[in-house]
C-alpha positions in Angstrom: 5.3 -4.8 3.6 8.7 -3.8 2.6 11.3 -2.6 5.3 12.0 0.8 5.3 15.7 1.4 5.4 18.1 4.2 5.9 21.5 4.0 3.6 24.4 5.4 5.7 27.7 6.1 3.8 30.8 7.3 3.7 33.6 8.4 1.1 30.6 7.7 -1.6 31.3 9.7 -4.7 29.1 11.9 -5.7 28.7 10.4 -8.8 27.2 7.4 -7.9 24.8 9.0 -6.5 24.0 10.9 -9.2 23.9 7.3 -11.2 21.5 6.0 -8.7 19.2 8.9 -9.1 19.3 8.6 -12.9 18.7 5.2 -12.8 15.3 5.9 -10.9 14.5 8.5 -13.2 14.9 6.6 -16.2 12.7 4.0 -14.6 10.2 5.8 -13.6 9.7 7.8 -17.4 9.5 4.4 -18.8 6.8 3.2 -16.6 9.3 0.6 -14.4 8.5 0.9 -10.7 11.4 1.5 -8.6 12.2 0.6 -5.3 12.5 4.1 -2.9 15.7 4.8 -1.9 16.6 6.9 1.0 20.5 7.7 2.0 22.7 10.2 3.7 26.2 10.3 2.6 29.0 11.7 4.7 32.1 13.1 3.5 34.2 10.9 5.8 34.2 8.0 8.3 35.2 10.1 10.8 31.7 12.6 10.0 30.0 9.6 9.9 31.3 8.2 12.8 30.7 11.6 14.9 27.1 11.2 14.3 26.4 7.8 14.8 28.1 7.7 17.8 27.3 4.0 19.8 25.2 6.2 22.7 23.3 7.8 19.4 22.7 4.0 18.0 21.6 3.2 21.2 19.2 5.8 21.6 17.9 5.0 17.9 17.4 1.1 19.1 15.7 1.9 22.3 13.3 4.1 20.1 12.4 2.3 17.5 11.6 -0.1 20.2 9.0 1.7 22.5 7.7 3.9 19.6 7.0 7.8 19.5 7.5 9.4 23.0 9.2 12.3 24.4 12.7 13.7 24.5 12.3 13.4 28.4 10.7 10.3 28.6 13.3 8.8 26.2 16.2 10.1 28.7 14.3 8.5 31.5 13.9 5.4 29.6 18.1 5.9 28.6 19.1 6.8 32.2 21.0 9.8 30.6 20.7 13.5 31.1 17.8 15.5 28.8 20.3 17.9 27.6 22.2 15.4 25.9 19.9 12.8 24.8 18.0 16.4 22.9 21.8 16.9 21.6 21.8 13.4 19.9 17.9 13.9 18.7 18.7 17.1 17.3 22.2 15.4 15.4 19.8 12.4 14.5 17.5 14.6 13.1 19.3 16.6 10.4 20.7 13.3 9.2 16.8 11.7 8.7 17.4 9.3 11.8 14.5 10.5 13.3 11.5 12.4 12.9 8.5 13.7 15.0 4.7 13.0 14.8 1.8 15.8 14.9 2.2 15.6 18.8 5.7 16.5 18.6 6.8 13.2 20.1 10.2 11.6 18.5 10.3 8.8 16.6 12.2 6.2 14.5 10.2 6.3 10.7 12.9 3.5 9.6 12.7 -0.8 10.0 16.7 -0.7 10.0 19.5 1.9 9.2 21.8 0.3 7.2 25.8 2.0 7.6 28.1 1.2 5.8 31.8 1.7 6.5 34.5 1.5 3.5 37.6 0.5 4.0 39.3 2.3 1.2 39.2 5.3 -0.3 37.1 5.4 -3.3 37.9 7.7 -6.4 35.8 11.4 -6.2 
C-alpha cells in the first residue's frame, strides 16, 4: 500500500502549484495514472512555523500512534491542558493535519507529513 503523505511548504510559488496540478490533469485526460498529491502551502516560514509548532508535532506523533480517540483523552495521554491540546486540533485541522471519524473522535488520516523548510526565497 502506498504511504499517504502530507506536503508542508513554505514560500512555494503559486505557480508551481498551478504546474503540478496541470501536470495531473494532463495525465489523467490522457489515460496516465497519477500519483495523489495532497499539500498545504504557507505564505511564510514563520506561518508555517506557527502551526506546526514542536508541542503540535508532538501531538500529531502521539496520535497517529494510539489511533482515533478523544480531544480529552488525547490531553490525558499529552499530560497538557484540554483547552490547549483542542486549540492545536482545531489549528491542525484547517491545515488537513487531522480529521475526525463518524464518532467524532480525532485522528491522523496521513503515514507521514512531510515539511519542508526553504532556505531562500524563491521568485513569486
Amino acid at each position: 500500500m502506498k504511504k499517504k503523505i502530507l506536503h508542508v511548504k513554505a514560500g512555494e510559488p503559486v505557480a508551481a502549484s498551478l504546474t503540478r496540478a496541470r501536470d495531473t490533469m494532463q495525465a489523467l485526460r490522457s489515460g496516465k495514472r497519477s500519483e495523489p498529491y495532497f499539500g498545504v502551502g504557507f505564505e511564510s516560514m514563520g506561518q508555517m512555523l506557527a502551526t506546526f509548532t514542536p508541542r503540535r508535532l508532538d501531538l500529531l506523533a502521539t496520535l497517529r500512534e494510539h489511533g482515533p480517540t478523544t480531544i480529552a483523552a488525547l490531553a490525558r495521554t499529552l499530560g497538557r491542558d484540554y483547552k490547549n491540546v483542542h486549540g492545536d486540533i482545531n489549528a491542525l485541522f484547517e491545515w488537513l493535519a487531522v480529521d475526525r471519524d463518524e464518532q467524532g473522535r480525532v485522528f491522523v488520516p496521513w503515514d507521514e507529513v512531510d515539511i519542508r523548510l526553504p532556505l531562500t526565497k524563491q521568485a513569486a
